[in-house]
C-alpha positions as CSV (number, residue, x, y, z in Angstrom):
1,X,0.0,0.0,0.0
2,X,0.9,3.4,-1.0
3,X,0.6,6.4,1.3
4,X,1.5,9.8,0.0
5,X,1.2,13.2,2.3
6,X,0.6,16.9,0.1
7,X,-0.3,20.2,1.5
8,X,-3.3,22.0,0.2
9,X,-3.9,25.8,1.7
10,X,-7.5,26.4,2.1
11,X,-9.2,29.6,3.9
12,X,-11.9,27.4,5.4
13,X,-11.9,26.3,8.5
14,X,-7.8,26.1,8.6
15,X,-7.6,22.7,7.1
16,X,-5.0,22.7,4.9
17,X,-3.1,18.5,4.9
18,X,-4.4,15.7,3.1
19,X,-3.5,12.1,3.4
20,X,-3.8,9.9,1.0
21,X,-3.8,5.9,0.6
22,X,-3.6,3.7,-2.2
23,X,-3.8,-0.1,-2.7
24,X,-1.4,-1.7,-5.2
25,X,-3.7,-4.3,-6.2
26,X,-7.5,-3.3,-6.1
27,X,-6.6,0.4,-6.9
28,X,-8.8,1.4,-4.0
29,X,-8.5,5.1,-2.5
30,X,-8.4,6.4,1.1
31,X,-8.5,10.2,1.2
32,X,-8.4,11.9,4.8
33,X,-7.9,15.5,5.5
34,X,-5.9,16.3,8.8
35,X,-4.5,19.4,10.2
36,X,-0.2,19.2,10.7
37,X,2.2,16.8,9.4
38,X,2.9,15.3,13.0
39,X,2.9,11.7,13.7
40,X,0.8,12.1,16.4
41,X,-2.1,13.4,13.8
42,X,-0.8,10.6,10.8
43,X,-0.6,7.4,13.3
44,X,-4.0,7.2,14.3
45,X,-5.7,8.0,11.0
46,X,-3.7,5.0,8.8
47,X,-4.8,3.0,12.5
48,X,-8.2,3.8,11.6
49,X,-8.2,2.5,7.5
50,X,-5.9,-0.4,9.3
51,X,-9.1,-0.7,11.4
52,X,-11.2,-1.0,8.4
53,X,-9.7,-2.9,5.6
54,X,-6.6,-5.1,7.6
55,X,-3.0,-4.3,8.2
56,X,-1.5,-4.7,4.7
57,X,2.3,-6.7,4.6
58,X,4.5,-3.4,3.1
59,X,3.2,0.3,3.7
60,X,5.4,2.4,1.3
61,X,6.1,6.4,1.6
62,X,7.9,9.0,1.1
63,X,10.5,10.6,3.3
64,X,8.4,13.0,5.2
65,X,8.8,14.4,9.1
66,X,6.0,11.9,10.5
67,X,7.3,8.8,8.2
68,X,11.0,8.9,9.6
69,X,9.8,9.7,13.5
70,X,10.6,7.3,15.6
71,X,6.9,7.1,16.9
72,X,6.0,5.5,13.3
73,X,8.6,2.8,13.9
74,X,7.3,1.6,17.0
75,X,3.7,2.0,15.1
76,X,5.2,-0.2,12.3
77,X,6.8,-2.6,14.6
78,X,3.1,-2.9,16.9
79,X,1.3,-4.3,14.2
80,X,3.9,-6.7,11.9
81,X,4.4,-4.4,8.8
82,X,7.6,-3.7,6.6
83,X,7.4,0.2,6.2
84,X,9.6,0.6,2.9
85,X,10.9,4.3,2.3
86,X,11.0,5.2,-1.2
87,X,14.7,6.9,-2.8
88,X,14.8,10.8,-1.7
89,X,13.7,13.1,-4.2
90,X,12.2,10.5,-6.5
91,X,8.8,10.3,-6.5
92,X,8.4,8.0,-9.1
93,X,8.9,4.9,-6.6
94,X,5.9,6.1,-5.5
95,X,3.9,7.1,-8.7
96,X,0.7,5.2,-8.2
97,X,0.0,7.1,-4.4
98,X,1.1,10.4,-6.3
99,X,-0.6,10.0,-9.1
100,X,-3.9,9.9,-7.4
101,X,-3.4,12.9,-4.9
102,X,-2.6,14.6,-8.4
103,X,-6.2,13.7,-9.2
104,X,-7.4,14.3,-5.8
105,X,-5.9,18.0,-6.0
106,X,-7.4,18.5,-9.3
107,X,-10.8,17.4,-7.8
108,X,-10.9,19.6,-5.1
109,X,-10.0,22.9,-6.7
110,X,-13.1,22.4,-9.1
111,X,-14.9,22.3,-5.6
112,X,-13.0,25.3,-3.9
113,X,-16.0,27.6,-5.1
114,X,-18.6,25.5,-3.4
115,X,-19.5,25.7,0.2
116,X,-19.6,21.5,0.9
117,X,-16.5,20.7,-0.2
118,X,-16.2,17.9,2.3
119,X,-19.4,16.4,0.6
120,X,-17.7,16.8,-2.8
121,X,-14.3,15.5,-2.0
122,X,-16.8,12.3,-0.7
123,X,-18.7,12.0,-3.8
124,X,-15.6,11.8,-5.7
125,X,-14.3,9.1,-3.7
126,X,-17.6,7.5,-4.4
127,X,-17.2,7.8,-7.9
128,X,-14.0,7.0,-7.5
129,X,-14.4,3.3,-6.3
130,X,-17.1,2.9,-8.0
131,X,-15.3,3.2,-12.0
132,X,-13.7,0.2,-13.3
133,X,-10.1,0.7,-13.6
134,X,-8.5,1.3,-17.0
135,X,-6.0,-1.4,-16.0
136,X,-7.8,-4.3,-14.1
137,X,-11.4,-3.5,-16.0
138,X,-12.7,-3.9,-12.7
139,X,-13.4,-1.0,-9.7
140,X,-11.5,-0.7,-6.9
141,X,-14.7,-1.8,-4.8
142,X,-15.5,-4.7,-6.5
143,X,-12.4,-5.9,-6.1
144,X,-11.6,-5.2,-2.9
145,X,-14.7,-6.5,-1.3
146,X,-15.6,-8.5,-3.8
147,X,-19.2,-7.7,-4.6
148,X,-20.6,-4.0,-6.9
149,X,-20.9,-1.3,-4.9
150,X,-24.1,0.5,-5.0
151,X,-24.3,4.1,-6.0
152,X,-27.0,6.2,-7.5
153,X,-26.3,4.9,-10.8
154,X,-28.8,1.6,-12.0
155,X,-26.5,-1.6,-12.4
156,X,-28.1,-5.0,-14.0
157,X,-27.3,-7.6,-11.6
158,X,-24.8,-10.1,-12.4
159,X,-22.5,-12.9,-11.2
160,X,-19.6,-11.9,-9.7
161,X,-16.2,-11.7,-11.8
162,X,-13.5,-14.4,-11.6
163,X,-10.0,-13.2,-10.5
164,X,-7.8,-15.7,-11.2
165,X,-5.7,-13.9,-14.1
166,X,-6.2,-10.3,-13.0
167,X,-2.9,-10.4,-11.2
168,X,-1.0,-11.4,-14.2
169,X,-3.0,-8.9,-16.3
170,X,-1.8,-6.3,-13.8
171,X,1.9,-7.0,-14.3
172,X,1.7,-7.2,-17.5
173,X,-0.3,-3.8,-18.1
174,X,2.4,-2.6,-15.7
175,X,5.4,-3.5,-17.5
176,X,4.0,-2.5,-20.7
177,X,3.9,1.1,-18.8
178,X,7.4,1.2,-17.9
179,X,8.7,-0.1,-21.5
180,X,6.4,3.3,-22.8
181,X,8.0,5.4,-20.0
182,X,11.8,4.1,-20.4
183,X,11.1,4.8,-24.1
184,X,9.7,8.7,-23.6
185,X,12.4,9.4,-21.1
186,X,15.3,8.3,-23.1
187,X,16.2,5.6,-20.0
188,X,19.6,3.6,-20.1
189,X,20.9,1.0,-17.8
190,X,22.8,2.5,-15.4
191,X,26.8,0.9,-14.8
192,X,27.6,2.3,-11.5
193,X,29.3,-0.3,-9.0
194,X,30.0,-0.3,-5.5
195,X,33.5,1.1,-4.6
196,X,33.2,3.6,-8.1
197,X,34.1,7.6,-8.0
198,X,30.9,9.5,-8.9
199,X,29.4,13.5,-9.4
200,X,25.9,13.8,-7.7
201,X,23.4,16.1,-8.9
202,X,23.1,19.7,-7.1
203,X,20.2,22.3,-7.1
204,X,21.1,25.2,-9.5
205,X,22.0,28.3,-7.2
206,X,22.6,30.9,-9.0
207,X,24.0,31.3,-13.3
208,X,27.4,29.9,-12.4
209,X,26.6,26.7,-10.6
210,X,27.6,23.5,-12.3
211,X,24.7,20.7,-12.9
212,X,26.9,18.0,-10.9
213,X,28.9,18.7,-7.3
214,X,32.2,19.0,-8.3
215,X,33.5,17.4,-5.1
216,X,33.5,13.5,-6.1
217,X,31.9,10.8,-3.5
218,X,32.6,6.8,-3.4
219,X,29.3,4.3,-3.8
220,X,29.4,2.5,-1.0
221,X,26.1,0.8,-1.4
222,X,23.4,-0.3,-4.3
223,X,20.1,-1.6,-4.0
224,X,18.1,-1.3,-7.5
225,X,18.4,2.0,-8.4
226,X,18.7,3.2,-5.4
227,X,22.8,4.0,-4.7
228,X,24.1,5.4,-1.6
229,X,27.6,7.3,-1.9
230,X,29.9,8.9,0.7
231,X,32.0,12.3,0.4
232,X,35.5,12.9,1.5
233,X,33.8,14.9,3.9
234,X,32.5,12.1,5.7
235,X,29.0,13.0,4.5
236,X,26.2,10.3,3.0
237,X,24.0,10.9,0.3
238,X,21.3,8.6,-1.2
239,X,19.8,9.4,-4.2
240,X,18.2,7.6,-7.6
241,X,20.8,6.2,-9.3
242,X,19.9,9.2,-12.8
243,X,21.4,11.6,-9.9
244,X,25.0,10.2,-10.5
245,X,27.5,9.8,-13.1
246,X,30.6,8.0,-13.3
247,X,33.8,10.2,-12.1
248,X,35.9,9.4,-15.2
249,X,39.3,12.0,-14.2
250,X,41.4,12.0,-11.1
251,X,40.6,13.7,-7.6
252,X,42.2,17.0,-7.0
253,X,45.0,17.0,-5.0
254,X,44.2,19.1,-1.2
255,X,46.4,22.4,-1.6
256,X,50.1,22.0,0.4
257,X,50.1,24.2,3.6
258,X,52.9,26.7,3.5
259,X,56.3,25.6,4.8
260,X,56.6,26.5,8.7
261,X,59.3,29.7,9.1
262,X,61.8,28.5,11.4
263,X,63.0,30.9,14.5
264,X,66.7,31.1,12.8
265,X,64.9,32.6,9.7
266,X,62.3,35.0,11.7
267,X,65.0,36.2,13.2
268,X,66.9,37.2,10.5
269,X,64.1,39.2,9.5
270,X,62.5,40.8,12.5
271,X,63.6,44.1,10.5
272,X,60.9,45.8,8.4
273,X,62.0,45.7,4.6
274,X,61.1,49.3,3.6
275,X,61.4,50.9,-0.4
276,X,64.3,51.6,-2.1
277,X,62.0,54.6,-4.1
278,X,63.7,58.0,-3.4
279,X,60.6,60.1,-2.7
280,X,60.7,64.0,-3.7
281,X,58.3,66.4,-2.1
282,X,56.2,67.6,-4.4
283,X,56.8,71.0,-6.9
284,X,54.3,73.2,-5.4
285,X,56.0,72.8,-1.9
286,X,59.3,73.5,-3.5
287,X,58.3,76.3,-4.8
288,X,56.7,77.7,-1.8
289,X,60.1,76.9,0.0
């Protein structure tokens, strides 16, 4: 299960955080609208869709203040599942949670002008679950639960759907995604080995900044794409693996400290070296004179 945290600023009423939950398999939504980021305001709302629909085996998210407290280890470790941190600033190992608070957000700004926007963000939930997904052909409710969901809409009654290739229909619609996305975005293997120089990424300060930190780092860990490297500094970085590239020239030499003057030679020159210039006063003085 996917659980993905964005900020929406609203004037009414001060509410401004949404959480958001996502099931892998049945596609089925949780939307829940809470007021800080702190874990003690997260913890007991995922206990509450724990509550309703079981504790799932991996809950995956990003790497937000209430996600890396310790209180949601301890939560994680109470009730037996693997909480699996995504890379930092990659979203995409999260896309399918973050690519329904996209549609989440787009939902509720076409309800900012309406006083019941709680009642709409509801509907749409309803609607929601309701659609059969583009990937599975089935909704998220009927799969979930395992029976159609009734909604305002008339449905002729019918026997319910067997799932016994759905699974292998989903992998295979999701492969065929990330062939179409490796393909737009130009995506190559990447060759980087534990133990290899490498340039990280940087943010672009100002007009003179380079695109990669010219300070080199050592990979000292791989795990998929996710590679972990550590600067001379002593500081450790973990980042996609499309943040890196292979350091291909030869670390800079640190600068030699100057050579330490012995007493013999500050001795020799405790005398202030003055000009050899002869100076001349100038012609309007000697003319005065």
């Amino acid at each position: 299960m996917g659980v993905g945290l964005h900020g929406f600023q609203r004037a009414i009423r001060g509410r401004r955080i949404r959480n958001g939950s996502y099931d892998d398999y049945s596609r089925y939504p949780e939307a829940i609208i809470i007021p800080s980021l702190q874990a003690k305001t997260v913890i007991p709302e995922l206990d509450k869709i724990f509550s309703r629909h079981g504790i799932p085996k991996v809950v995956r998210t990003d790497n937000g203040p209430p996600m890396n407290s310790e209180d949601f280890a301890k939560f994680a470790n109470y009730l037996g599942f693997t909480h699996r941190k995504c890379t930092p600033l990659w979203p995409r190992a999260n896309g399918e949670a973050e690519r329904f608070i996209r549609t989440l957000v787009k939902s509720i700004r076409a309800s900012v002008c309406k006083e019941k926007w709680k009642q709409e963000l509801c509907k749409f939930l309803r609607q929601y679950r309701a659609t059969p997904h583009s990937t599975t052909n089935v909704s998220p409710f009927e799969l979930l639960y395992g029976r159609k969901m009734s909604i305002m809409l008339p449905d002729a009654k019918r026997e319910l759907r067997d799932f016994a290739g759905l699974r292998e229909r989903d992998a295979q619609m999701k492969r065929k995604m990330k062939a179409n996305a490796d393909k737009s975005l130009h995506a190559r293997e990447s060759n980087i080995a534990i133990g290899d120089p490498v340039l990280v990424k940087q943010k672009k300060r100002n007009m003179l900044s380079t695109p990669y930190d010219p300070n080199p780092m050592t990979v000292t860990k791989r795990n998929g794409n996710c590679v972990t490297a550590k600067g001379g500094n002593g500081s450790v970085i973990t980042r996609n693996s499309s943040f890196f590239k292979r350091f291909e020239g030869e670390p800079s030499e640190p600068e030699q400290a100057p050579e330490e003057i012995t007493e013999e030679g500050s001795a020799e020159n405790d005398e202030l070296r003055r000009s050899q210039r002869i100076t001349k006063p100038p012609r309007r003085l000697i003319s005065e004179i």
